[in-house]
Backbone as CSV, one residue per row, in Angstrom:
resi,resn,N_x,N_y,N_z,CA_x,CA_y,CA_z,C_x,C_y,C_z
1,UNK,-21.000,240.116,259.752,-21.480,239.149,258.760,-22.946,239.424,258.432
2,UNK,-23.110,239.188,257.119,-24.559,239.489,256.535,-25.740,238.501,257.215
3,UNK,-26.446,239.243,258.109,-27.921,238.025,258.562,-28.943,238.108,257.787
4,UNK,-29.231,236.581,257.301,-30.661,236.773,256.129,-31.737,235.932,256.868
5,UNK,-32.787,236.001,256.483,-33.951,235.275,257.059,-34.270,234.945,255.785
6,UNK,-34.279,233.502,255.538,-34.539,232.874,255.212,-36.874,232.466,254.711
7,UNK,-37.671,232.561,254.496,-38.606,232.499,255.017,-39.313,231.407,253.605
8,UNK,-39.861,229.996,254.251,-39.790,229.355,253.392,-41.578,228.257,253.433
9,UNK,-41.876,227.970,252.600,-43.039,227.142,253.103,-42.929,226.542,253.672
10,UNK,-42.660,225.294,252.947,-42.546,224.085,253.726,-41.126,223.761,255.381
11,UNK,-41.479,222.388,255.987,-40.548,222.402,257.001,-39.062,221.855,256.567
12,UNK,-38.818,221.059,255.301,-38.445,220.159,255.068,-37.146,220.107,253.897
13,UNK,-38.399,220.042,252.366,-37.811,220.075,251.548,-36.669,221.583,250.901
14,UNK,-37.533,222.565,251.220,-36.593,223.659,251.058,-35.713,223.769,251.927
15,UNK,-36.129,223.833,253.270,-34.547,223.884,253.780,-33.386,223.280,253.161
16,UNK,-33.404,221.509,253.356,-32.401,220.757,252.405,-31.691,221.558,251.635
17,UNK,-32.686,221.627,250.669,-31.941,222.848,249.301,-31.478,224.201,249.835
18,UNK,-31.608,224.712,250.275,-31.057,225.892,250.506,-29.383,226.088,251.762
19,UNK,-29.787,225.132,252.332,-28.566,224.942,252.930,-27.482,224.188,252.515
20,UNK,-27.807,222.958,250.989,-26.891,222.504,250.178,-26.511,223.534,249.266
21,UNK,-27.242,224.457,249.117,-26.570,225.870,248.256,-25.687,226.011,248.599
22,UNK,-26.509,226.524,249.489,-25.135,227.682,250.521,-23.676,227.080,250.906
23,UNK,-23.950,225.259,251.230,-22.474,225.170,251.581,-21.967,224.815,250.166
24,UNK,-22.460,224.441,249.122,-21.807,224.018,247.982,-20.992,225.679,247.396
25,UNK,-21.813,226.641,247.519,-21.255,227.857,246.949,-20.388,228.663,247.918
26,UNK,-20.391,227.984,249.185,-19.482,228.527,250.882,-19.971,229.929,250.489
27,UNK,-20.814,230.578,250.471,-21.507,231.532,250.681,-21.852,231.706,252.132
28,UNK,-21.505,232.821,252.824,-20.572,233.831,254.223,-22.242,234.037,254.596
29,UNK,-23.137,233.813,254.754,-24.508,234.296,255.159,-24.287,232.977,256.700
30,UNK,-25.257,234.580,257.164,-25.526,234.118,258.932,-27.221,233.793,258.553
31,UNK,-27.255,232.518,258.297,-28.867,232.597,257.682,-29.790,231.574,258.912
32,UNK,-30.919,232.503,258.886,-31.974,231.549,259.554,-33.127,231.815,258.973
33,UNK,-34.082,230.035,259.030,-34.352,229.655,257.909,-35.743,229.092,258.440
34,UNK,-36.671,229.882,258.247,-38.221,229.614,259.226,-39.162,229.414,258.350
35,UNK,-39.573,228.456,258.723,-41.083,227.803,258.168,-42.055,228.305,257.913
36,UNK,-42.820,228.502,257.357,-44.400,229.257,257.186,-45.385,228.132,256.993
37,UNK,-44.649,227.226,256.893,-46.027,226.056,257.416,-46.997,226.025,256.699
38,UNK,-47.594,226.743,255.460,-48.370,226.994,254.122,-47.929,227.826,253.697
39,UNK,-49.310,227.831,252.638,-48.809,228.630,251.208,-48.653,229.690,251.255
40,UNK,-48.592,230.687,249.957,-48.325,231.973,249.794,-49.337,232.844,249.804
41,UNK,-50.599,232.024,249.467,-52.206,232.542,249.989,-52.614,232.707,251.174
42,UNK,-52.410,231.989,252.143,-52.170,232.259,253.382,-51.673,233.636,253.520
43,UNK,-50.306,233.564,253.114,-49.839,234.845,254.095,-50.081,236.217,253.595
44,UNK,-50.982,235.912,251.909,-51.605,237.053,251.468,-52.793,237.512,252.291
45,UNK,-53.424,236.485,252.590,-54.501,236.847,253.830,-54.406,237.451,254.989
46,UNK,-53.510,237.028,255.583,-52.918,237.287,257.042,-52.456,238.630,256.953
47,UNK,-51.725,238.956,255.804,-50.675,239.985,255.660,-50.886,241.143,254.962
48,UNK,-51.780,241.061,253.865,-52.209,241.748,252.901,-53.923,242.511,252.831
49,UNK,-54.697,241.005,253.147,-55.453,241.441,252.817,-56.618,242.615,253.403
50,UNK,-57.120,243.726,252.852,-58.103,244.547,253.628,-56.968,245.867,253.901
51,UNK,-55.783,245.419,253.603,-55.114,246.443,253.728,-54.301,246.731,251.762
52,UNK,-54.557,246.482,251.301,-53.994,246.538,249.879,-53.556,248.329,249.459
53,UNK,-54.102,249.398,250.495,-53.854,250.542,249.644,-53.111,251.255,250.978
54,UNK,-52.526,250.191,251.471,-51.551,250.365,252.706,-50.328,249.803,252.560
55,UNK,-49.875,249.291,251.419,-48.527,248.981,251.641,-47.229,249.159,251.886
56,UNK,-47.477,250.770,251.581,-46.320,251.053,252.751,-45.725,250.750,254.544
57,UNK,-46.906,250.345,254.945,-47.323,250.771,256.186,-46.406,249.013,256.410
58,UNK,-46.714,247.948,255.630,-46.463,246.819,256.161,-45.298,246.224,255.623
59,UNK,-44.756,245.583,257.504,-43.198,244.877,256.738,-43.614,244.045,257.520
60,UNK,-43.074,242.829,256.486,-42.801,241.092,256.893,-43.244,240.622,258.242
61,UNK,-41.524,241.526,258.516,-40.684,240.942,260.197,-41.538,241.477,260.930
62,UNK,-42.487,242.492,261.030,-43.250,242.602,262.280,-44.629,242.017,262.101
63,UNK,-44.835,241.399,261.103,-45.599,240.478,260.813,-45.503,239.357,261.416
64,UNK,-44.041,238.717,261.357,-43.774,237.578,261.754,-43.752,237.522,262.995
65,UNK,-43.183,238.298,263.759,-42.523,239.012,265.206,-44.317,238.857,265.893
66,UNK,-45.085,239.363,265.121,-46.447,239.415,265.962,-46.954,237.848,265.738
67,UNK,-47.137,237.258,264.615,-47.654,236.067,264.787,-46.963,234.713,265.573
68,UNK,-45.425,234.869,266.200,-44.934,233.877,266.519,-43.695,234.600,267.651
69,UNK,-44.648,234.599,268.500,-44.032,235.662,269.829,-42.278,234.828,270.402
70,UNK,-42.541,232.944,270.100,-41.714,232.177,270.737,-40.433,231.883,270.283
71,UNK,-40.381,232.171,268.776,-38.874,232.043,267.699,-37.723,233.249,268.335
72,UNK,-37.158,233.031,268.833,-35.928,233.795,269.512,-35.345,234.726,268.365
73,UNK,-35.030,234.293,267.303,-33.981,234.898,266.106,-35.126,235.607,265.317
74,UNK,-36.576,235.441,265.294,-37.206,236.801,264.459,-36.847,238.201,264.975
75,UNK,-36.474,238.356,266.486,-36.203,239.182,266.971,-34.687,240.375,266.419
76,UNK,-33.934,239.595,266.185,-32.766,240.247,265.502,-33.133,240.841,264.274
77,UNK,-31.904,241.511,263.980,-32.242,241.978,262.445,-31.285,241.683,261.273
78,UNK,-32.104,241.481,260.516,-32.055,240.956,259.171,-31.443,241.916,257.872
79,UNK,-30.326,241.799,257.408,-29.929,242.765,256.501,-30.844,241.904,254.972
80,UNK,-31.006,240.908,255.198,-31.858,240.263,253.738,-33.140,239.049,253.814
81,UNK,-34.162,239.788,253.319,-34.963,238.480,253.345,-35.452,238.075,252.251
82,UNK,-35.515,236.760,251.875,-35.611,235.724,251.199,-36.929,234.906,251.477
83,UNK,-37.868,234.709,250.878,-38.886,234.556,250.579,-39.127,233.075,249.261
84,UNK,-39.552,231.905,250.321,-39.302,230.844,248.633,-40.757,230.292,248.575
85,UNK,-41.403,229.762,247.876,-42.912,229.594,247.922,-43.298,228.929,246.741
86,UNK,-44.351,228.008,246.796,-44.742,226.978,245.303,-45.442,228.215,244.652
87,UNK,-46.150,227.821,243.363,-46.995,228.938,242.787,-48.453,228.357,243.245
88,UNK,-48.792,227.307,243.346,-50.010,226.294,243.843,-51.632,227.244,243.875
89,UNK,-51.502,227.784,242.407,-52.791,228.157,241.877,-53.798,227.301,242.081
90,UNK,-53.893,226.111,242.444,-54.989,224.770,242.895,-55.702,225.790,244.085
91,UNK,-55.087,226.702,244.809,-55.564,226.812,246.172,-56.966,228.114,245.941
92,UNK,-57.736,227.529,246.462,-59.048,228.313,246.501,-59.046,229.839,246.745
93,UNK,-57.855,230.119,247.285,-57.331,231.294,247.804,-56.669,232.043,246.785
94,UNK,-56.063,231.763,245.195,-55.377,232.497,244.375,-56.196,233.087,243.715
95,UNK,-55.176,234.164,242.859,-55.859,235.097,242.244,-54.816,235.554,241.901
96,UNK,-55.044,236.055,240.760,-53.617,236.537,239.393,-53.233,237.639,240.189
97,UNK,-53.775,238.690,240.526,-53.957,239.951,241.250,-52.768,239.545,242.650
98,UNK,-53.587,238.994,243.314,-52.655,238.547,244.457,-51.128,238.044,244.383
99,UNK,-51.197,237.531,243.389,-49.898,236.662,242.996,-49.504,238.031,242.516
100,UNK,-49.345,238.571,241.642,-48.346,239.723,241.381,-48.153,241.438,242.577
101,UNK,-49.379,241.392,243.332,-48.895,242.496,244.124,-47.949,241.678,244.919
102,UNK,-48.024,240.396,245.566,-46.708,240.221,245.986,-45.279,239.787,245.667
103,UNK,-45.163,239.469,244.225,-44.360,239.589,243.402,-43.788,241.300,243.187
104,UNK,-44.358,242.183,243.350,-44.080,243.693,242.944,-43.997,243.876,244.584
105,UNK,-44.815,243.819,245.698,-44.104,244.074,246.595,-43.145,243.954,247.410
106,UNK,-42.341,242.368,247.395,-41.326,241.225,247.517,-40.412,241.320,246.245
107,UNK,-39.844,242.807,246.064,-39.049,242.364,244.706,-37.408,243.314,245.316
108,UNK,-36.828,243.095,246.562,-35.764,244.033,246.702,-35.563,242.835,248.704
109,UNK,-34.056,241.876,248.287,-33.743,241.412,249.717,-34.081,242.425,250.484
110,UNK,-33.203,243.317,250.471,-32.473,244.528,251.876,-34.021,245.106,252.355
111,UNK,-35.057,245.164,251.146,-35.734,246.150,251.205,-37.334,245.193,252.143
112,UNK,-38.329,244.902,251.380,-39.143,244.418,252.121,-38.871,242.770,251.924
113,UNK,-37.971,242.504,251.170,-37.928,241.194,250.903,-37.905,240.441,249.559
114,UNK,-37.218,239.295,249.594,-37.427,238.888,247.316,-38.208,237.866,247.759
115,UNK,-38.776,237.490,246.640,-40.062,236.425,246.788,-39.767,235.644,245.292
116,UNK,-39.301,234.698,245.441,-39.132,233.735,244.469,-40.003,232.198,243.975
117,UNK,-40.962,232.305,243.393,-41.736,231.511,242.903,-41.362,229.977,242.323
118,UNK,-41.614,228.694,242.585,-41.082,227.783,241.647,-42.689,227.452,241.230
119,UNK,-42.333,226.582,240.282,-43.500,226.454,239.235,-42.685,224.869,238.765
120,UNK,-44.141,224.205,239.517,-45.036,224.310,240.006,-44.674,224.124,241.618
121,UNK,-43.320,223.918,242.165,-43.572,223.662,243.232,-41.932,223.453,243.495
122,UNK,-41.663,223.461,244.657,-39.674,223.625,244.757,-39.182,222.364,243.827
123,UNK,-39.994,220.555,244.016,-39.510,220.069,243.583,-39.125,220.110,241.921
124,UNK,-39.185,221.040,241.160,-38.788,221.542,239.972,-37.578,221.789,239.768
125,UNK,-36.852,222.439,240.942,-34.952,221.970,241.116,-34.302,221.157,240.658
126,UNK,-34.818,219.991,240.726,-34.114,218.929,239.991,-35.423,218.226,238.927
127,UNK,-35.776,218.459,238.185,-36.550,218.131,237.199,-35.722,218.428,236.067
128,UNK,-34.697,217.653,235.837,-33.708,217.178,234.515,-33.663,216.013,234.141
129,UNK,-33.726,215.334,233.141,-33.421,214.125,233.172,-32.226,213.173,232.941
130,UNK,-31.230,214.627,232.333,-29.615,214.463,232.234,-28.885,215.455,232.556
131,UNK,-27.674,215.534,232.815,-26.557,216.114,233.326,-25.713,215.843,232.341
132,UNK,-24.603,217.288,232.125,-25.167,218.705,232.304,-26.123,219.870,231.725
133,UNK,-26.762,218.953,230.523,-27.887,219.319,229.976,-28.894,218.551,229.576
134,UNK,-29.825,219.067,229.965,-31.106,218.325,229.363,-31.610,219.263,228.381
135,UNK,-31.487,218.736,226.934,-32.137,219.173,225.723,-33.476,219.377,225.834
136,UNK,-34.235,218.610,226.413,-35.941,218.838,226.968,-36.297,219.750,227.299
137,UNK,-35.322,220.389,228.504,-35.657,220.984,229.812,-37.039,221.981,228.675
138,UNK,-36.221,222.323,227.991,-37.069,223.804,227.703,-38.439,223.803,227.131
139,UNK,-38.570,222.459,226.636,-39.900,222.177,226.286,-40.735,221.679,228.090
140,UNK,-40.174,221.420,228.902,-40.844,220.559,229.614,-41.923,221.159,230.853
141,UNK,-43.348,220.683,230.400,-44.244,221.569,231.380,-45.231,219.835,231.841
142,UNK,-45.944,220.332,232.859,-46.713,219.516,233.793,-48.331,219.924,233.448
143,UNK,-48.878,218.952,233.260,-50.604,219.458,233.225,-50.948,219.613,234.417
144,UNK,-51.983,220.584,234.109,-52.404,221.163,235.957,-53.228,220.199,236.695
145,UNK,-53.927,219.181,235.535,-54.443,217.863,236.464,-53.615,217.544,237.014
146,UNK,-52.801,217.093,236.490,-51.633,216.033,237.152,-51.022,217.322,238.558
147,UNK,-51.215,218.519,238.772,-50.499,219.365,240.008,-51.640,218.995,240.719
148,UNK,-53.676,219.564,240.326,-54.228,219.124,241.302,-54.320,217.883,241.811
149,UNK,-53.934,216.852,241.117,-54.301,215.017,241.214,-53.165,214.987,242.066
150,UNK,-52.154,215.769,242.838,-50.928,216.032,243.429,-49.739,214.753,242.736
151,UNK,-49.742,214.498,241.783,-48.985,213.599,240.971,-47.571,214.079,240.882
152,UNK,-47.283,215.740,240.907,-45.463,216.415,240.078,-44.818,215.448,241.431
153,UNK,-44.582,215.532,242.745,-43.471,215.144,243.084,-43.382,213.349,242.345
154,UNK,-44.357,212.365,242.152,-44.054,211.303,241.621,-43.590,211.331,239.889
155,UNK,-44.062,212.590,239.218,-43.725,212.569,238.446,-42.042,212.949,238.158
156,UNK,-41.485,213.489,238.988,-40.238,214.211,239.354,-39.319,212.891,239.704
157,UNK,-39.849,212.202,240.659,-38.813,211.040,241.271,-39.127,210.383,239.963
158,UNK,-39.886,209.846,239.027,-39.370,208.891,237.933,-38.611,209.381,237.337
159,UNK,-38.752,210.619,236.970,-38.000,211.564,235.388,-36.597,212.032,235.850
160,UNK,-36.221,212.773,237.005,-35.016,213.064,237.193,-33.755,212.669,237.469
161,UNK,-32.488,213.115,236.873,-31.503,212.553,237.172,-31.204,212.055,238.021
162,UNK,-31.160,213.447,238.909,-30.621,212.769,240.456,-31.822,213.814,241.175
163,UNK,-31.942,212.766,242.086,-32.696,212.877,242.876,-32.771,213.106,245.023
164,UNK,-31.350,212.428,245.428,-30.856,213.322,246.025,-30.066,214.394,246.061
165,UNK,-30.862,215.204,246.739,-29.960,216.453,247.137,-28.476,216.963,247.945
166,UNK,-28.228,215.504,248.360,-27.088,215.399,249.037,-26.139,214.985,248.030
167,UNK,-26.347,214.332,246.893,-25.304,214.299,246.022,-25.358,215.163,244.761
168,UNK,-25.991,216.743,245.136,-25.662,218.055,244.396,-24.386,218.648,244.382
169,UNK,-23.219,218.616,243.718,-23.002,219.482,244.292,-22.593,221.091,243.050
170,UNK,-22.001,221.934,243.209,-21.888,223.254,243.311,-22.134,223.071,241.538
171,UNK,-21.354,222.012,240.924,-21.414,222.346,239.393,-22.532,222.104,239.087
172,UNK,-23.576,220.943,239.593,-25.169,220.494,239.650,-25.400,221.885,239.514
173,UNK,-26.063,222.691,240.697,-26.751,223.593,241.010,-26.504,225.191,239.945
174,UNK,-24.819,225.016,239.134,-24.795,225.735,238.375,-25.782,225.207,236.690
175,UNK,-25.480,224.013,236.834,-26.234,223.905,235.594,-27.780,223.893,235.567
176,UNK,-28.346,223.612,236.899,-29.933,224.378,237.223,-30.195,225.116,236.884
177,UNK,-29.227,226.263,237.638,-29.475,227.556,237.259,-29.620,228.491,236.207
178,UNK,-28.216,228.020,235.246,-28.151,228.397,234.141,-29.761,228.012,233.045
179,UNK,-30.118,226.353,232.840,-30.987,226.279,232.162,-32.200,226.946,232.688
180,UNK,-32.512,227.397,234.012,-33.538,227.691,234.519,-33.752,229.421,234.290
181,UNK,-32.459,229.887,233.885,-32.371,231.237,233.462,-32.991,230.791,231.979
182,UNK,-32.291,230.288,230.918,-32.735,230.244,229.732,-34.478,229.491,229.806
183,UNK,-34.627,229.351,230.515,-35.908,228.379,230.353,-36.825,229.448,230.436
184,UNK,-36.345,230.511,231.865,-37.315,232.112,232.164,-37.001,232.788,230.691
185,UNK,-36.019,232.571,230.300,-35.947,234.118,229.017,-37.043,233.082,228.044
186,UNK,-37.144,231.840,227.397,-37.657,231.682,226.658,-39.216,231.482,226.587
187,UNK,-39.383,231.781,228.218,-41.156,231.599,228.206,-41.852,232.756,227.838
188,UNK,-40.574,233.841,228.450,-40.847,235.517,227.809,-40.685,236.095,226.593
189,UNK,-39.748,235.547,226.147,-38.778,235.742,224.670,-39.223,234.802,223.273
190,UNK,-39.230,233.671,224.243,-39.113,232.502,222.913,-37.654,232.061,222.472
191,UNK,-36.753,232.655,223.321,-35.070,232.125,223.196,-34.573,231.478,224.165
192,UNK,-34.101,230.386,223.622,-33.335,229.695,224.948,-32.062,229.359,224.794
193,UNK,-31.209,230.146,223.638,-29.969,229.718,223.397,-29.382,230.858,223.903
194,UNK,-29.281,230.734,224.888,-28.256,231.661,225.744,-27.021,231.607,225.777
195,UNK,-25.674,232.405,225.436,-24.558,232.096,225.988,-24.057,232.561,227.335
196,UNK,-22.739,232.361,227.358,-22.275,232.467,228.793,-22.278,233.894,228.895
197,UNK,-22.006,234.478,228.340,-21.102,235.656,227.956,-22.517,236.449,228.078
198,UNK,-23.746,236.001,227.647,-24.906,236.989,227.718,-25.949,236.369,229.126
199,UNK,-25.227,235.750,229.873,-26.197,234.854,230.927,-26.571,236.193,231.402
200,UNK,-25.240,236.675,232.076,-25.858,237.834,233.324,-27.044,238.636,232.646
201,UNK,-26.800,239.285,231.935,-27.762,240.247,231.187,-28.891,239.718,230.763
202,UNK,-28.770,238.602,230.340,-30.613,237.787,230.117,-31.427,237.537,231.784
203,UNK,-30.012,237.219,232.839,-31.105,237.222,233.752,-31.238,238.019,234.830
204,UNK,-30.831,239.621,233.837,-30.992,240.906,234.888,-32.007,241.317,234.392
205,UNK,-32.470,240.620,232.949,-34.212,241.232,232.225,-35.074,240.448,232.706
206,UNK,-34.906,239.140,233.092,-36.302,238.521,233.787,-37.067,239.079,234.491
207,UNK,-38.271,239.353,234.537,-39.485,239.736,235.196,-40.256,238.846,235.966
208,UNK,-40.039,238.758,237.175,-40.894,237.669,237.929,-42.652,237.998,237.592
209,UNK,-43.007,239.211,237.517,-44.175,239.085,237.262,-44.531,239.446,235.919
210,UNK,-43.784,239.137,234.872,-44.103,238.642,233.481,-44.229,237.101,233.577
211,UNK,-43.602,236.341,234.184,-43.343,235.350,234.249,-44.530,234.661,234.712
212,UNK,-45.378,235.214,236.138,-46.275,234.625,236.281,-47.372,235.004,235.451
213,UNK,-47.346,235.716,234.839,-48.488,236.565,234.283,-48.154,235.440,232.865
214,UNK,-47.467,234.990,232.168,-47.175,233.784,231.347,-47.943,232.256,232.111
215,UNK,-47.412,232.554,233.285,-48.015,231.106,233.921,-49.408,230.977,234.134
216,UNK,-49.450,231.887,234.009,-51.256,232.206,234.472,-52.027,231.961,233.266
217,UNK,-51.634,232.173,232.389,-52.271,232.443,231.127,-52.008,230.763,230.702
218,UNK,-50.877,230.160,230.647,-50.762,228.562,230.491,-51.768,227.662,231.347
219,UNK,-51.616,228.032,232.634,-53.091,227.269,234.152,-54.316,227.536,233.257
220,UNK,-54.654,228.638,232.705,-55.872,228.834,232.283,-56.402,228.440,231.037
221,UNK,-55.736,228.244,229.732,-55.485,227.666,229.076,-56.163,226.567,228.601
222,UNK,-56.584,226.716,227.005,-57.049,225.247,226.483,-55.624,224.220,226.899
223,UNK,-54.471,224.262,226.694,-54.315,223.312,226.885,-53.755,223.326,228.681
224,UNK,-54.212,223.842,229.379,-54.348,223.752,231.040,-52.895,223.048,231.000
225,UNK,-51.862,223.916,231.154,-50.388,223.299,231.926,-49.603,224.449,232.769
226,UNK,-48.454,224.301,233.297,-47.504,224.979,233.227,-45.877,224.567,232.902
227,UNK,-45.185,225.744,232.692,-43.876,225.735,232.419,-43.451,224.998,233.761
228,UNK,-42.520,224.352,233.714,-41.826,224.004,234.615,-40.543,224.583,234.789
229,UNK,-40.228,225.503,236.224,-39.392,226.237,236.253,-39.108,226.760,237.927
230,UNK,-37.904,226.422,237.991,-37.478,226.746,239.467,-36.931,228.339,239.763
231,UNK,-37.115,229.173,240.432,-36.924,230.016,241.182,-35.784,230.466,242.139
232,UNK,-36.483,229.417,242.836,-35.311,230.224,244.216,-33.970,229.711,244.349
233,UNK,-33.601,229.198,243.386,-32.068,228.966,243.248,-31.235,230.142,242.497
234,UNK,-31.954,231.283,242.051,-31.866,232.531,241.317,-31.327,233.196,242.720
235,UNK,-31.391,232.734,243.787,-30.933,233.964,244.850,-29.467,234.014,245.497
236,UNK,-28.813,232.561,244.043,-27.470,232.407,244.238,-26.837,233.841,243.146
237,UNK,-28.119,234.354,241.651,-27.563,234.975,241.291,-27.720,236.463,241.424
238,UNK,-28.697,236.943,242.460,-28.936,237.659,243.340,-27.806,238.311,244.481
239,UNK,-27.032,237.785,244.625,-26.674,237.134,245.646,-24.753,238.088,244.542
240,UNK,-24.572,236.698,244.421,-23.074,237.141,243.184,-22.975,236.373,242.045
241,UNK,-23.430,237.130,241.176,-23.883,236.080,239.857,-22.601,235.375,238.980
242,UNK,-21.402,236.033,239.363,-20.024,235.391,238.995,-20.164,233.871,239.386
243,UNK,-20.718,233.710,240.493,-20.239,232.558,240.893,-21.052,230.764,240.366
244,UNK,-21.668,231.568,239.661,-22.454,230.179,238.697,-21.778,230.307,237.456
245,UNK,-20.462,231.090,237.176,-19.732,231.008,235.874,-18.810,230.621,236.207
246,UNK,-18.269,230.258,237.589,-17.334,229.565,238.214,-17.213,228.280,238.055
């Protein structure tokens, strides 16, 4: 059976989600699912930095393996790692630069790992305000006051449909996905009328680091926002993309 490591910020909220994936889609993964306890700046520091014209040299797991001698299961091996993380440009620590070498170096499971970005932050998963479509979705972005004033998760619990995650299930998470594909082609494109028939192929052209390189340019921005757009639910189509046409 396929073992993935899981590797996620927070203790809490991503897990939830990722393990309501998995059983909603009964997806066969032997997954374990470890905390990083902060951001993605962090582990650019820890991991990256001073070494930038060394990246061959560095993988993850012996990264992890050295910083946390006591986790029993870093020890095994991992045929896939999975990587989920806010974009949380607020942090004194970002830098456009940073954000895309690890976007370009985190871009292959088997290989050093996928690194999947939500924008502005996981709770963007369910940021719909109807089922099974929200006509909005594609207009709908967050001012970056309101991310530093830490306001999106209250703004999220008023606006969204549903709001637990325990009453997702498999057809929910397909219609996430789907608008969250058209939502990526149209921040790049300017199209969001996707059909079924062209899903796969619109979201085998997404560019995670076009994408941030869009977001970056919105944070910075006279009018200072971002797209609102979830990520790591893309690693269902990563993964077997049939099965969100199911």
């Amino acid at each position: 059976m396929t073992k993935v490591l899981l590797l996620v910020e927070g203790e809490k909220e991503e897990k939830r989600i990722l393990e309501k994936v998995l059983q909603e889609y009964n997806i066969g993964f032997n997954v374990e699912i470890y905390s990083y306890k902060t951001n993605i700046y962090e582990l650019y520091e820890k991991m990256f930095l001073g070494r930038e014209d060394d990246l061959e040299n560095i993988k993850l797991i012996d990264f992890l393996r050295a910083k946390d001698k006591e986790t029993q299961f870093l020890q095994e091996n991992f045929s896939d790692i999975i990587l989920v993380f806010d974009y949380d440009a607020q942090d004194n620590r970002f830098s456009e630069e940073r954000l895309e070498l690890m976007l370009k170096f985190f871009n292959e499971s088997t290989e050093n790992g996928k690194l999947y970005i939500n924008y502005p932050m996981v709770e963007s998963y369910k940021h719909f305000k109807s089922y099974p479509e929200d006509i909005e979705y594609k207009d709908r972005k967050v001012n970056v006051e309101d991310i530093q004033n830490k306001k999106y998760k209250e703004i999220v619990s008023k606006e969204a449909n549903i709001t637990d995650i325990r009453k997702c299930k498999k057809e929910h998470f397909n219609s996430m996905i789907k608008q969250n594909i058209k939502k990526a082609n149209y921040i790049l494109n300017g199209n969001y009328n996707i059909s079924e028939e062209n899903m796969k192929t619109t979201y085998l052209n997404i560019n995670p680091v076009q994408i941030a390189k869009k977001q970056n340019e919105a944070w910075k921005g006279n009018e200072a926002f971002l797209y609102v757009l979830n990520t790591c639910l893309f690693f269902v189509c990563d993964y077997k993309f049939k099965l969100i046409l199911e």
